[in-house]
PQR file with spaces between the fields and no chain letter, atoms N, CA, C, O and H, PARSE charges and radii, in Angstrom:
ATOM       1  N    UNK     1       1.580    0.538   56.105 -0.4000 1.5000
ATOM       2  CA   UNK     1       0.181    0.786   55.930 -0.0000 2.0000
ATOM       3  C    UNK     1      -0.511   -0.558   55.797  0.5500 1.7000
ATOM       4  O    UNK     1      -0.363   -1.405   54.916 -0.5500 1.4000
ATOM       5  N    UNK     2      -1.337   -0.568   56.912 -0.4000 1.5000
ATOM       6  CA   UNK     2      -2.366   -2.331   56.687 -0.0000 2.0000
ATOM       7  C    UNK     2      -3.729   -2.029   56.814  0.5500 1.7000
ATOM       8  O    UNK     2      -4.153   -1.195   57.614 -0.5500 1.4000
ATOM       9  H    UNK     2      -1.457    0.120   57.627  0.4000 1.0000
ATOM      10  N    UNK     3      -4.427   -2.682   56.051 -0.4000 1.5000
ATOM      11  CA   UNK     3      -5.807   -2.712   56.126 -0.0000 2.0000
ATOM      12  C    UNK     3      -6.978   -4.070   56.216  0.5500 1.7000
ATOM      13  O    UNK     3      -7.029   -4.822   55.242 -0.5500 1.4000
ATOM      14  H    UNK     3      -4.083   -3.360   55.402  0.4000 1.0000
ATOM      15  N    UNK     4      -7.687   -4.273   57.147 -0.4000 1.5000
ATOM      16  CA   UNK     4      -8.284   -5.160   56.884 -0.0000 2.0000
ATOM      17  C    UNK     4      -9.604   -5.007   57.439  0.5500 1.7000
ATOM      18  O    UNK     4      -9.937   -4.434   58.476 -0.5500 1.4000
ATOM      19  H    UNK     4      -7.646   -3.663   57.938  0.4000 1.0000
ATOM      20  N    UNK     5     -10.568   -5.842   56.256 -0.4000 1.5000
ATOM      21  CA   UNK     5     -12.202   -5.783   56.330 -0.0000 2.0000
ATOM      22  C    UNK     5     -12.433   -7.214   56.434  0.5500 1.7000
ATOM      23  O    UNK     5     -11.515   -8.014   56.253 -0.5500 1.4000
ATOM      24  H    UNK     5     -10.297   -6.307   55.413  0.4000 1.0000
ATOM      25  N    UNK     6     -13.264   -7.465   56.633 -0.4000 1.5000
ATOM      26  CA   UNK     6     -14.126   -9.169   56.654 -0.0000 2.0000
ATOM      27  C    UNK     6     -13.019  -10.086   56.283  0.5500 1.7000
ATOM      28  O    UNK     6     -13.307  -10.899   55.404 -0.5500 1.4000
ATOM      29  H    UNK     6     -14.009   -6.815   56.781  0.4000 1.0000
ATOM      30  N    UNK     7     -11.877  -10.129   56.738 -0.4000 1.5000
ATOM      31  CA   UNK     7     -11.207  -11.503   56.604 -0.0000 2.0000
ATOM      32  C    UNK     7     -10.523  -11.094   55.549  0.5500 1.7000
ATOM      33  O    UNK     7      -9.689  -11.937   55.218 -0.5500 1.4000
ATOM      34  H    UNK     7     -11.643   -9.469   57.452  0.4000 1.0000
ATOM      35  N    UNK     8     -10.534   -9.882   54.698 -0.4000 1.5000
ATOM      36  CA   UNK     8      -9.520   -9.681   53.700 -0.0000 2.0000
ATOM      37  C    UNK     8      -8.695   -8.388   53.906  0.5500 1.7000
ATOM      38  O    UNK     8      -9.194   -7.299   54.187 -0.5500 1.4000
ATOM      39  H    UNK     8     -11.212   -9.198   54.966  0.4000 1.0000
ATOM      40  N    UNK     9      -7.160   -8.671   53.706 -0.4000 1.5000
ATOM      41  CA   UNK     9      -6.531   -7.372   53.874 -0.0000 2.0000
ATOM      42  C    UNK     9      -5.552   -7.023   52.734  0.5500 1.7000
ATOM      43  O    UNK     9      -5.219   -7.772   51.816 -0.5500 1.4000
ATOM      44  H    UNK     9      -6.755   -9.556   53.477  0.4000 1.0000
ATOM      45  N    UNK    10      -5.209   -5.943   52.921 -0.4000 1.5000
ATOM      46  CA   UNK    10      -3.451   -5.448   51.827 -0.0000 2.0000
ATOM      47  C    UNK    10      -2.908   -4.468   52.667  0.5500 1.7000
ATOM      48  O    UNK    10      -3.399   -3.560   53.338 -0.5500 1.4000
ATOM      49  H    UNK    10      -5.480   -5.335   53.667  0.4000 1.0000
ATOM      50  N    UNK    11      -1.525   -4.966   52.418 -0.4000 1.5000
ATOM      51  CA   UNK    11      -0.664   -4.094   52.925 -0.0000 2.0000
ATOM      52  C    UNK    11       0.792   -3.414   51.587  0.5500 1.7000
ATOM      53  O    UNK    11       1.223   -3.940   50.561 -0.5500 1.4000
ATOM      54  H    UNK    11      -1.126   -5.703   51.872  0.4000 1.0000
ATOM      55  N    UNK    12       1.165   -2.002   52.313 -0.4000 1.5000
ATOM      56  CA   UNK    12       2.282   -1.730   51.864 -0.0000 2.0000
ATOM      57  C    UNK    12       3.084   -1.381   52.915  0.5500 1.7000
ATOM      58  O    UNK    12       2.580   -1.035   53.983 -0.5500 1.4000
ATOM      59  H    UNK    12       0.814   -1.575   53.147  0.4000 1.0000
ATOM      60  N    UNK    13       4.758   -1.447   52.682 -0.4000 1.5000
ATOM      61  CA   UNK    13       5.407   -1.067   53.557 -0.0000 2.0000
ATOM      62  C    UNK    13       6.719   -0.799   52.203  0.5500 1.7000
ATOM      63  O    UNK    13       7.261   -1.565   51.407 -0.5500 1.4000
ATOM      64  H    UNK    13       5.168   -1.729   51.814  0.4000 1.0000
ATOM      65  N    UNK    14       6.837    0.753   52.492 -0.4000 1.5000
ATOM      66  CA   UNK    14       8.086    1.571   51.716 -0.0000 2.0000
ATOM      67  C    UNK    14       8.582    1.718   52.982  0.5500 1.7000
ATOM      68  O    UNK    14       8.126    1.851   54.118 -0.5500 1.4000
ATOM      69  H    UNK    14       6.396    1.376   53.138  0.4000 1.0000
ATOM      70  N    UNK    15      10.178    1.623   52.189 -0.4000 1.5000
ATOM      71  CA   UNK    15      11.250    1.897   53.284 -0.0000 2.0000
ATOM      72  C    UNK    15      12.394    2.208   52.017  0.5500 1.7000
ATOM      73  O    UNK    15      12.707    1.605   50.990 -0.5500 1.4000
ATOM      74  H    UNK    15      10.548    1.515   51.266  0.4000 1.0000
ATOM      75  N    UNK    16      12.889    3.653   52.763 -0.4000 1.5000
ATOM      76  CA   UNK    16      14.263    3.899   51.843 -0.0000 2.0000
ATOM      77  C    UNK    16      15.379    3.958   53.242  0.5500 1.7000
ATOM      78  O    UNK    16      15.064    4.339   54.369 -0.5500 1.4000
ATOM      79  H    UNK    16      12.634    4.143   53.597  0.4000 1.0000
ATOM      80  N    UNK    17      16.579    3.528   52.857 -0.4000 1.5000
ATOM      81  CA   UNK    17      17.915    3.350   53.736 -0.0000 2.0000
ATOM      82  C    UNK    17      19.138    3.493   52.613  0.5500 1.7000
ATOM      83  O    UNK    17      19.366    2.931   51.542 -0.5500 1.4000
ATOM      84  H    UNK    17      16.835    3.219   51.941  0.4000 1.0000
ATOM      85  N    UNK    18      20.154    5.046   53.789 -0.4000 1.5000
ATOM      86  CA   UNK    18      20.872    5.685   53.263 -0.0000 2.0000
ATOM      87  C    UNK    18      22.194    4.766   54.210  0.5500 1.7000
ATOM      88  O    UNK    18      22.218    4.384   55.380 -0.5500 1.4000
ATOM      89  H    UNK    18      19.969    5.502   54.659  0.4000 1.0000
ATOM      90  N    UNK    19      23.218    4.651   53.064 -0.4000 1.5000
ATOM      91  CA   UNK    19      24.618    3.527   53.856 -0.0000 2.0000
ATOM      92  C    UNK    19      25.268    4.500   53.281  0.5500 1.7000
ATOM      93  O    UNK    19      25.339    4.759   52.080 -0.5500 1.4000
ATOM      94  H    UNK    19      23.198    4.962   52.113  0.4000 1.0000
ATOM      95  N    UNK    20      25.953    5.271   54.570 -0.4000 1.5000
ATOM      96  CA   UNK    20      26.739    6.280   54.473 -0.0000 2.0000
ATOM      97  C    UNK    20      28.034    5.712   54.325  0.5500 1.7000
ATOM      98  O    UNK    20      28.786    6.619   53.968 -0.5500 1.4000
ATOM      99  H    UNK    20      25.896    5.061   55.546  0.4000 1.0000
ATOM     100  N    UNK    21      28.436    5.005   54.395 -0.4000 1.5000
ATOM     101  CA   UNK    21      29.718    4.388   53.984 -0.0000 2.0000
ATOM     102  C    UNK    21      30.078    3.998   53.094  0.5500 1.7000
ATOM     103  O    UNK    21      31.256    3.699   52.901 -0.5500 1.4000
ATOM     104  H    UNK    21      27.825    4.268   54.684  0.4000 1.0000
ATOM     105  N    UNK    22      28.916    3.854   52.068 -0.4000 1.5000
ATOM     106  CA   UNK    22      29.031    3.164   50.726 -0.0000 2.0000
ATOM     107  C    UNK    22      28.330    4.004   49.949  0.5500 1.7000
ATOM     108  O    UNK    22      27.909    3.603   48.863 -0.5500 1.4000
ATOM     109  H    UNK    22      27.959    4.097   52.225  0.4000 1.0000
ATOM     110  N    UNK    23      28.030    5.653   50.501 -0.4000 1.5000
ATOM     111  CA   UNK    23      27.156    6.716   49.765 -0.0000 2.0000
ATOM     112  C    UNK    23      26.129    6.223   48.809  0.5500 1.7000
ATOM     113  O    UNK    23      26.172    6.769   47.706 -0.5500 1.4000
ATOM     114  H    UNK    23      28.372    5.978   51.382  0.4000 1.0000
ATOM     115  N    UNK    24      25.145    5.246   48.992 -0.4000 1.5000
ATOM     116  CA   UNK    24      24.403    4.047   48.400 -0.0000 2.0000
ATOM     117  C    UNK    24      22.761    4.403   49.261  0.5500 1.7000
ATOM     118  O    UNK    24      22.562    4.423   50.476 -0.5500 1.4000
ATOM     119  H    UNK    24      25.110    4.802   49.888  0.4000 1.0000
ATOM     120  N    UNK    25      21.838    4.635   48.219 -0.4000 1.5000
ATOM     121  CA   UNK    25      20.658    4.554   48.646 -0.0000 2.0000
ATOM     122  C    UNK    25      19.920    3.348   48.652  0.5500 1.7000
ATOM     123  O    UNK    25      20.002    2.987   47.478 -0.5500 1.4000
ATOM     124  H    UNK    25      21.999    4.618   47.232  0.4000 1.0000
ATOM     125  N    UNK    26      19.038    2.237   49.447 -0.4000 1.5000
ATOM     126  CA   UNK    26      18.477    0.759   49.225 -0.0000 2.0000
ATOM     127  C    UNK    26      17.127    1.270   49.215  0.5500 1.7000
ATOM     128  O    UNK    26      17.056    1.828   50.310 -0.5500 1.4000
ATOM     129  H    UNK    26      18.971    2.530   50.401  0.4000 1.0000
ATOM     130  N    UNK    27      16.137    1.400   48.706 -0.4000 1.5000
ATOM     131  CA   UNK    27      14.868    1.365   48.460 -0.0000 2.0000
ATOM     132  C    UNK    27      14.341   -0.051   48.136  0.5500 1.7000
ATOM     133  O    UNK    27      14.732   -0.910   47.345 -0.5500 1.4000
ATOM     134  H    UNK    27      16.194    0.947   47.816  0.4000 1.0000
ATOM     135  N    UNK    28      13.336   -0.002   49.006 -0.4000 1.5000
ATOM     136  CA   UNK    28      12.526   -1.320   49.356 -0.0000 2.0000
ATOM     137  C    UNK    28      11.100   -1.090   49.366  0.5500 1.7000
ATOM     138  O    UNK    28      10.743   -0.376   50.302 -0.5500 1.4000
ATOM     139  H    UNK    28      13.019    0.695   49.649  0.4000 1.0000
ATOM     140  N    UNK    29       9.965   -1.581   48.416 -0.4000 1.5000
ATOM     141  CA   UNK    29       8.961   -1.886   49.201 -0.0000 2.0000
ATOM     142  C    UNK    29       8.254   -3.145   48.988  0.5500 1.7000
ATOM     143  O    UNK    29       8.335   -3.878   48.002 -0.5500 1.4000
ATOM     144  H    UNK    29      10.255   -2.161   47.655  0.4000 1.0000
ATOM     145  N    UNK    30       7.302   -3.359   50.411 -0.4000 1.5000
ATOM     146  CA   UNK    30       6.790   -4.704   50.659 -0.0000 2.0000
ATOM     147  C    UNK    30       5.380   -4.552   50.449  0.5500 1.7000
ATOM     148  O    UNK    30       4.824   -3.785   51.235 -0.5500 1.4000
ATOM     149  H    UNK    30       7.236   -2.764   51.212  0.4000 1.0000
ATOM     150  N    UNK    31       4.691   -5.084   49.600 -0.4000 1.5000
ATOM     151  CA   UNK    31       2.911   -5.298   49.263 -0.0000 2.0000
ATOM     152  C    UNK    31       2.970   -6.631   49.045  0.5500 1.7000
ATOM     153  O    UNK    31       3.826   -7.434   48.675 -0.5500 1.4000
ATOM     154  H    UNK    31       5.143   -5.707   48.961  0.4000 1.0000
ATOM     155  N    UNK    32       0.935   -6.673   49.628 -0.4000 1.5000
ATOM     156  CA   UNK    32       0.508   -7.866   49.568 -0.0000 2.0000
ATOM     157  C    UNK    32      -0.679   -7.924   50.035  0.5500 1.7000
ATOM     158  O    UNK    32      -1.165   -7.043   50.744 -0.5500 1.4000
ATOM     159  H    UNK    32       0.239   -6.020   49.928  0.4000 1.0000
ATOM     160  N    UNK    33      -1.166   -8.793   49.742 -0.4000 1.5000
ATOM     161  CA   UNK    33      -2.750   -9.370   50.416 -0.0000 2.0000
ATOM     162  C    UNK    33      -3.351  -10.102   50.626  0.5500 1.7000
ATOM     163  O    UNK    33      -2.604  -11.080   50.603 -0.5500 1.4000
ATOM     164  H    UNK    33      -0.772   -9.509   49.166  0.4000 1.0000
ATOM     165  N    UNK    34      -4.619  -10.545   50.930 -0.4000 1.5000
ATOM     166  CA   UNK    34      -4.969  -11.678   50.843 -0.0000 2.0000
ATOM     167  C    UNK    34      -5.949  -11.935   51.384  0.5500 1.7000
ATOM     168  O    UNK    34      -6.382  -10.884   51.857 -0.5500 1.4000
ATOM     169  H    UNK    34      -5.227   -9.751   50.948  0.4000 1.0000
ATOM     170  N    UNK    35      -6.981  -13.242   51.745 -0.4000 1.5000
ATOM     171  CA   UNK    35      -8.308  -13.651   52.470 -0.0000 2.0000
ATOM     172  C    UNK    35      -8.258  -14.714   52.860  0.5500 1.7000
ATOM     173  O    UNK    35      -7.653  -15.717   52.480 -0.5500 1.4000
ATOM     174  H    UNK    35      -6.630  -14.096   51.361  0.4000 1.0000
ATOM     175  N    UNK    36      -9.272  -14.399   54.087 -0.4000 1.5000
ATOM     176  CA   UNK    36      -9.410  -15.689   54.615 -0.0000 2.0000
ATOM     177  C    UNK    36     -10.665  -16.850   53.914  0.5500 1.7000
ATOM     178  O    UNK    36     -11.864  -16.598   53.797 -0.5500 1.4000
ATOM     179  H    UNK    36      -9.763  -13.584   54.395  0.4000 1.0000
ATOM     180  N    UNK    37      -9.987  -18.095   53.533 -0.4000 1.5000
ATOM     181  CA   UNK    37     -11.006  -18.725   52.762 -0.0000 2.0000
ATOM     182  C    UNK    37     -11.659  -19.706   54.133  0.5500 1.7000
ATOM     183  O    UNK    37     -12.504  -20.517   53.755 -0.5500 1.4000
ATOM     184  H    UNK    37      -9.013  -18.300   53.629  0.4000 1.0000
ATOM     185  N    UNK    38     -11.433  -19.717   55.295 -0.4000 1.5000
ATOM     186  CA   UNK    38     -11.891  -20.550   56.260 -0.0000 2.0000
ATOM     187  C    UNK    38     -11.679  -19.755   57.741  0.5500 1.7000
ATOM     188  O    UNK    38     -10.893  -18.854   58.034 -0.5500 1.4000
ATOM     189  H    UNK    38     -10.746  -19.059   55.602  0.4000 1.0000
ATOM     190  N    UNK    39     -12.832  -20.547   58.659 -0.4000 1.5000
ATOM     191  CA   UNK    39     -12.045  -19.797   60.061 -0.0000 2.0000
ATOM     192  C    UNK    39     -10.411  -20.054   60.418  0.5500 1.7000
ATOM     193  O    UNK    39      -9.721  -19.318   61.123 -0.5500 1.4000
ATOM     194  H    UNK    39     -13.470  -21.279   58.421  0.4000 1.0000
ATOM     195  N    UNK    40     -10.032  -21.140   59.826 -0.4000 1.5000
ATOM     196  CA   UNK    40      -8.291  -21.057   60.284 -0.0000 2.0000
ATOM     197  C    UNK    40      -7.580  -21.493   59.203  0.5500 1.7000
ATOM     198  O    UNK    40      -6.489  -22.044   59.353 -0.5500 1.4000
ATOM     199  H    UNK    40     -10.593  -21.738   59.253  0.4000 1.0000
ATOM     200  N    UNK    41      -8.177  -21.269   57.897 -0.4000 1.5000
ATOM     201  CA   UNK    41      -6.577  -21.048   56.896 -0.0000 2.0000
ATOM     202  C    UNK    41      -6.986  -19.645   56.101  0.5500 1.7000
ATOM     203  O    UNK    41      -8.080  -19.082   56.073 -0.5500 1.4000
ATOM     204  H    UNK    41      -9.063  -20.822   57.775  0.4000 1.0000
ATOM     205  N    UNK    42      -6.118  -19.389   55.659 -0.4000 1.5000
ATOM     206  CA   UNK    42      -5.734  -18.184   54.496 -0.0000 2.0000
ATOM     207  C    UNK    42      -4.499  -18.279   53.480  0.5500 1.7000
ATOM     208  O    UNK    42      -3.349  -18.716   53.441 -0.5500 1.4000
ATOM     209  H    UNK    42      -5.229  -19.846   55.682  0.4000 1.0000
ATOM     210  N    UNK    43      -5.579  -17.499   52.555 -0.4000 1.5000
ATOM     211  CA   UNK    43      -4.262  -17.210   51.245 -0.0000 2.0000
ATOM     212  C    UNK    43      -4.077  -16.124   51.001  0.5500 1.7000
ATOM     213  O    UNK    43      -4.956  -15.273   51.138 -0.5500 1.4000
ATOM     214  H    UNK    43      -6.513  -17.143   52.587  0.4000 1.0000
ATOM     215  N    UNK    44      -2.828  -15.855   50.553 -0.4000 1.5000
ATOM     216  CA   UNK    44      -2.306  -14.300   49.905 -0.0000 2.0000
ATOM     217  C    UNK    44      -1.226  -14.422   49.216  0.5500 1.7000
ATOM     218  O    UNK    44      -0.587  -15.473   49.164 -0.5500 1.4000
ATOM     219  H    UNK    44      -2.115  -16.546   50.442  0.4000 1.0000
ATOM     220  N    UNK    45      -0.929  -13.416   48.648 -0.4000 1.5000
ATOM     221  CA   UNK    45       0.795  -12.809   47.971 -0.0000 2.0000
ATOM     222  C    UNK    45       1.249  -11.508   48.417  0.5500 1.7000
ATOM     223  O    UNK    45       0.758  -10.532   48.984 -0.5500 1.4000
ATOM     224  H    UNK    45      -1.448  -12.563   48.690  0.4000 1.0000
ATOM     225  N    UNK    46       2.459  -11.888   47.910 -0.4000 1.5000
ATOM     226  CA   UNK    46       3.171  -10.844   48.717 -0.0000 2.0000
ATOM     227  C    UNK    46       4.242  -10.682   47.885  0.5500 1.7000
ATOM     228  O    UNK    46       4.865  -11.681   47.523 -0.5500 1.4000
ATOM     229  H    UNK    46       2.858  -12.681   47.449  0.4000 1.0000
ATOM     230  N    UNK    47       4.716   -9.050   47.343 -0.4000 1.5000
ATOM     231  CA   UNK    47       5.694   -8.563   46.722 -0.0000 2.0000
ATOM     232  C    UNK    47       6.747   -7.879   47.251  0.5500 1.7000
ATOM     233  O    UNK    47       6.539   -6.892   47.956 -0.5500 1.4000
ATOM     234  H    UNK    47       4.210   -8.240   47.637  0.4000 1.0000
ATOM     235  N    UNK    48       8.052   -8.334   46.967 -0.4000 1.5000
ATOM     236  CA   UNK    48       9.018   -7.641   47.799 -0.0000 2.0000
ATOM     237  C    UNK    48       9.881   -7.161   46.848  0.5500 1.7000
ATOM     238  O    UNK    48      10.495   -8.119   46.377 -0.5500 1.4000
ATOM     239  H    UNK    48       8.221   -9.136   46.394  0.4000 1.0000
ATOM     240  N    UNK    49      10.253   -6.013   46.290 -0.4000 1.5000
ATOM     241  CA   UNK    49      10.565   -4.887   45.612 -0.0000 2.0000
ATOM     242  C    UNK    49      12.140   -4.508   46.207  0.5500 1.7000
ATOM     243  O    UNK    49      12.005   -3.612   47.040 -0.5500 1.4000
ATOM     244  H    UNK    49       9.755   -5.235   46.672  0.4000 1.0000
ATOM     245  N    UNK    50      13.367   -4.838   46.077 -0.4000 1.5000
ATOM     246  CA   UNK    50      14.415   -4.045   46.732 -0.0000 2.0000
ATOM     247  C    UNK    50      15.208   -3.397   45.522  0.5500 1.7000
ATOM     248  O    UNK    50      15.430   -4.170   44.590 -0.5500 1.4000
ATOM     249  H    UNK    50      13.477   -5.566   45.401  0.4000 1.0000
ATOM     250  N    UNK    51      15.763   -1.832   45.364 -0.4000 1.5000
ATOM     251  CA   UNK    51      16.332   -1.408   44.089 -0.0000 2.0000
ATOM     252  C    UNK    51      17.576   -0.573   44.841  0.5500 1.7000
ATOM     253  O    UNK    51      17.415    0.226   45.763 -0.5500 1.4000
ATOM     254  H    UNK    51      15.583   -1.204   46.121  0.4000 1.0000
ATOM     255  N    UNK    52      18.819   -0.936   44.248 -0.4000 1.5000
ATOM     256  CA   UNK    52      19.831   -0.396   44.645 -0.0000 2.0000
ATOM     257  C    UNK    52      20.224    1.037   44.095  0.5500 1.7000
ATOM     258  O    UNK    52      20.474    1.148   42.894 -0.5500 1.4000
ATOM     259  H    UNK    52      18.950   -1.585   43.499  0.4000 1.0000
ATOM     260  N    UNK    53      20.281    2.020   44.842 -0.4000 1.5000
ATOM     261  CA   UNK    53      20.495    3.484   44.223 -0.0000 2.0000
ATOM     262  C    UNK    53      19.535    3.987   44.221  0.5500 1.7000
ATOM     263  O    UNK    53      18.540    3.308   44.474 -0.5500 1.4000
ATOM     264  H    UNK    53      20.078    1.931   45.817  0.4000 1.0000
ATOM     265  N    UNK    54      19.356    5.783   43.859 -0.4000 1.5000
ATOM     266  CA   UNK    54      18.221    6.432   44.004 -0.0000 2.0000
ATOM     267  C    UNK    54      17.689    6.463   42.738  0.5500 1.7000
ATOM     268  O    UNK    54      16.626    7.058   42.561 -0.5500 1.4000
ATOM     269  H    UNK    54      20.165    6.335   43.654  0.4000 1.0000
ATOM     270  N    UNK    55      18.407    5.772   41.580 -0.4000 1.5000
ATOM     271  CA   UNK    55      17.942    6.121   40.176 -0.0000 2.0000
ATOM     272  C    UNK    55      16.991    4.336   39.843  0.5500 1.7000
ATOM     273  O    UNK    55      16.281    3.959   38.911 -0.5500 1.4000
ATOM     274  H    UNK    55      19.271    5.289   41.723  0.4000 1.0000
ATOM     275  N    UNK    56      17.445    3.681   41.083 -0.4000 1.5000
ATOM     276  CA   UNK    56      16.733    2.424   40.727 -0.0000 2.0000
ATOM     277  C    UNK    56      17.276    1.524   39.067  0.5500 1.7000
ATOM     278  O    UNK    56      16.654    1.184   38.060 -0.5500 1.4000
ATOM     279  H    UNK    56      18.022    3.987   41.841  0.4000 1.0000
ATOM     280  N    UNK    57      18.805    1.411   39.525 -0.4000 1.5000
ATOM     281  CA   UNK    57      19.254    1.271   38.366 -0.0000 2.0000
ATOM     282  C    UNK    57      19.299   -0.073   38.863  0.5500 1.7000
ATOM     283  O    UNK    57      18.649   -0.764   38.078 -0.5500 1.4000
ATOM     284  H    UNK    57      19.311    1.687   40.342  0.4000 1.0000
ATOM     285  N    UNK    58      19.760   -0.768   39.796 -0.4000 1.5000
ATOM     286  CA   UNK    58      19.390   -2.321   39.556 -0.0000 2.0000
ATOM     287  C    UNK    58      18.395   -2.888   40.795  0.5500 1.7000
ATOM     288  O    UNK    58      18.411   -2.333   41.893 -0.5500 1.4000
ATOM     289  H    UNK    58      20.288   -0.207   40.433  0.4000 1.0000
ATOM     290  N    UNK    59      17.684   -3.837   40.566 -0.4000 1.5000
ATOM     291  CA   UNK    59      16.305   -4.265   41.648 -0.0000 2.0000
ATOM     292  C    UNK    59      16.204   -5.723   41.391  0.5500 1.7000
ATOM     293  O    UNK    59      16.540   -6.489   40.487 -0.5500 1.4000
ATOM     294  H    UNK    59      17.671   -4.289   39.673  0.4000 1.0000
ATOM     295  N    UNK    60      15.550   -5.814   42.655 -0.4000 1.5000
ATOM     296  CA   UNK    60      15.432   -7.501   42.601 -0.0000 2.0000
ATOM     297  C    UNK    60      14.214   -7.773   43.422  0.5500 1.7000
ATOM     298  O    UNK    60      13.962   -7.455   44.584 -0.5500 1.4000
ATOM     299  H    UNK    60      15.277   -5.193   43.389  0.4000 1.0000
ATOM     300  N    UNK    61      13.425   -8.530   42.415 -0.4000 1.5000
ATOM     301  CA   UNK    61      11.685   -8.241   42.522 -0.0000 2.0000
ATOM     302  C    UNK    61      11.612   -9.948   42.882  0.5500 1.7000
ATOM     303  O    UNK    61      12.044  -10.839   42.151 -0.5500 1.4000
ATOM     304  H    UNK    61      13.631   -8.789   41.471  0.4000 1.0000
ATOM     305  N    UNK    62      10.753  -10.174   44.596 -0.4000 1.5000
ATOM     306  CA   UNK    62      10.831  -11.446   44.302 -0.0000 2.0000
ATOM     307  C    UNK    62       9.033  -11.507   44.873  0.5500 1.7000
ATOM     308  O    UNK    62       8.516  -10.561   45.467 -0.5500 1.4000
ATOM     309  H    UNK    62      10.403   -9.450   45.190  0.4000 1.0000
ATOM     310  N    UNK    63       8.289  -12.815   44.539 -0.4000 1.5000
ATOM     311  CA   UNK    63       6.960  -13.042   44.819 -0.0000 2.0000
ATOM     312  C    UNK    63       6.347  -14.352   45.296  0.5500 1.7000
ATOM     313  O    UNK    63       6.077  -15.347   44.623 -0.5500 1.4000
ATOM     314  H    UNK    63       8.709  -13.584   44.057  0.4000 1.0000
ATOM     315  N    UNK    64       6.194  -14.155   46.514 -0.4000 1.5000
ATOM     316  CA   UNK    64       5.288  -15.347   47.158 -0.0000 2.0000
ATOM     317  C    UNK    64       4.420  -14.707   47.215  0.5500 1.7000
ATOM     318  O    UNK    64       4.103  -13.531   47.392 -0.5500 1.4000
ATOM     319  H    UNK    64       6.413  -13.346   47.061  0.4000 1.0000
ATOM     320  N    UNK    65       3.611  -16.616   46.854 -0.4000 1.5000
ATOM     321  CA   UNK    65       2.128  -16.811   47.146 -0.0000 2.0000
ATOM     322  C    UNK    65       2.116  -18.088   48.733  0.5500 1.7000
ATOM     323  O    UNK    65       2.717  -19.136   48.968 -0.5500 1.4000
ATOM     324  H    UNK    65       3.869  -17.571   46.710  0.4000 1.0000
ATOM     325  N    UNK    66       1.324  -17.439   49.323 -0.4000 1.5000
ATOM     326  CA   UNK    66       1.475  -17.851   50.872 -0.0000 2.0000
ATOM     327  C    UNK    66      -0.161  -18.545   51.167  0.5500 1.7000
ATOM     328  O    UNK    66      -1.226  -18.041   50.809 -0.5500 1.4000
ATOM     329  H    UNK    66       0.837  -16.587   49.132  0.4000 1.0000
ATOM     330  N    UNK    67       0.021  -19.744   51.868 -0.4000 1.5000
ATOM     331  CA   UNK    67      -1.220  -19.694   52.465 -0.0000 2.0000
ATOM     332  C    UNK    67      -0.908  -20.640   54.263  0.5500 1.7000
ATOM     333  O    UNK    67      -0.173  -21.609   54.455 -0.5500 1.4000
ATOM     334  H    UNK    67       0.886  -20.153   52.159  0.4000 1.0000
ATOM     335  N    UNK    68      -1.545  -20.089   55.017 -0.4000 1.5000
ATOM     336  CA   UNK    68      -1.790  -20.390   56.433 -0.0000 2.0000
ATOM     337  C    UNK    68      -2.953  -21.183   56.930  0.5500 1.7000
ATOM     338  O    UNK    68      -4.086  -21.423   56.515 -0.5500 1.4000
ATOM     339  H    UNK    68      -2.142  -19.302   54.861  0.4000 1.0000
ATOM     340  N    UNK    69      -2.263  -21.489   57.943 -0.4000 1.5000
ATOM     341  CA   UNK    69      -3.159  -22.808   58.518 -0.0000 2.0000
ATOM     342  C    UNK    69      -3.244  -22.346   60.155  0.5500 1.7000
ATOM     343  O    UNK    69      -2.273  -22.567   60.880 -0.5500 1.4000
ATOM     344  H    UNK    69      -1.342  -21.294   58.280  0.4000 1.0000
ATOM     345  N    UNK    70      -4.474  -21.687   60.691 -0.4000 1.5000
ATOM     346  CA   UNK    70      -4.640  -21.249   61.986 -0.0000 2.0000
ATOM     347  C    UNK    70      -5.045  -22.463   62.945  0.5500 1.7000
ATOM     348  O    UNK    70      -5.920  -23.303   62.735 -0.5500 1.4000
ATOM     349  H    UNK    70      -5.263  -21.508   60.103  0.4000 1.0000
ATOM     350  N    UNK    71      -4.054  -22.331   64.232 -0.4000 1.5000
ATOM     351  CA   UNK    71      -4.668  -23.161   65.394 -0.0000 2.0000
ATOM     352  C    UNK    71      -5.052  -22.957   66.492  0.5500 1.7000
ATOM     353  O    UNK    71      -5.499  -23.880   67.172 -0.5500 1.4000
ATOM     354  H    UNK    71      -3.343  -21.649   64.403  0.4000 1.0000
C-alpha cells in the first residue's frame, strides 16, 4: 500500500510466509515515509518489522532514516 500527495508519501507492505519444511510462519512488515524537502533531494524512515512464528514470539525491528539526492 503507497501513497503520495505534494512530494510527501507513506507506505506499508505486510507480508506473511509459510516454510513448510520448517512448519515456521515469518511475518514481516515494511512502513515508512517521507518528503521531499527540494526538487531533487528527500528524506524519510523506514521500519522493517520481521517476527518469527505466528505467536510473534521472537522479532527483529530494525530503522532507517534515509535521505536522497535526485539527478
Amino acid at each position: 500500500m503507497y501513497g503520495f500527495d505534494a512530494g510527501h508519501w507513506v507506505y506499508v507492505n505486510p507480508k506473511a510466509t509459510y516454510i513448510a519444511a520448517a512448519k515456521d510462519t515469518v511475518i514481516q512488515v515494511k512502513m515508512g515515509g517521507g518528503f521531499m524537502v527540494s526538487d531533487s533531494v528527500s528524506l524519510g524512515v523506514k521500519v522493517d518489522c520481521t517476527a518469527k512464528g505466528g505467536l510473534m514470539t521472537e522479532d527483529d525491528t530494525t530503522t532507517w532514516v534515509q535521505a536522497n539526492i535526485y539527478f
